[in-house]
Every structure is written in structure tokens, then in C-alpha cells.
C-alpha positions in Angstrom: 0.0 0.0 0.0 1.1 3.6 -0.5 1.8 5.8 2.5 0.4 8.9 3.0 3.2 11.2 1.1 3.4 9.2 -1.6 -0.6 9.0 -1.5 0.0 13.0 -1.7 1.8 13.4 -4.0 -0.1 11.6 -6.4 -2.6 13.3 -6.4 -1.2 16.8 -7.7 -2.1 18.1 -10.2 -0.1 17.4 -13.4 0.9 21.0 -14.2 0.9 22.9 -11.0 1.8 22.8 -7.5 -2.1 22.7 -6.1 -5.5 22.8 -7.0 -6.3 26.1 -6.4 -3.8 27.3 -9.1 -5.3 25.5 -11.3 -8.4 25.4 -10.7 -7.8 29.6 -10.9 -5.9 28.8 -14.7 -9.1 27.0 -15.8 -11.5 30.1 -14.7 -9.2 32.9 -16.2 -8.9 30.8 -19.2 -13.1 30.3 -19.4 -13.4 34.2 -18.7 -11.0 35.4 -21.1 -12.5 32.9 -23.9 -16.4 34.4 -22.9 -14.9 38.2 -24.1 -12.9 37.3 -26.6 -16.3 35.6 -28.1 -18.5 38.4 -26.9 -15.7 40.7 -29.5 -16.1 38.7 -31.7 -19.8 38.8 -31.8 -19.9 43.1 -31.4 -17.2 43.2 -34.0 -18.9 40.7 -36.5 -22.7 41.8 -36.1 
């Protein structure tokens, strides 16, 4: 059986330190898509 740093460890993200950073990349990238989209849409209409 694993111990409990190596249970840790494992379950990391892949990419960052913790799962609030990334968790944080995932909602900056989701708001950042929404206005480039909503541009797009008052550019293109």
C-alpha cells in the first residue's frame, strides 16, 4: 500500500503545485475565452 506522502503526491495536479492554481488557470482561461467571443460577436454583427 502507498503511504500517505506518496498517497499526496499523487494526487497533484499534473501542471501545477495545487489545486487552487489550477483550478484559478481553468476560470481565467473560461473568462478570457467568454470576451474574446462576446468581441467577436460586437465586431462581427
Amino acid at each position: 500500500m502507498f503511504t500517505r506522502d506518496e498517497q499526496d503526491t499523487n494526487e497533484l495536479p499534473p501542471f501545477l503545485n495545487t489545486w487552487r492554481k489550477m483550478y484559478a488557470v481553468v476560470l481565467i482561461n473560461l473568462v478570457v475565452l467568454i470576451l474574446l467571443f462576446y468581441g467577436f460577436t460586437l465586431y462581427f454583427e
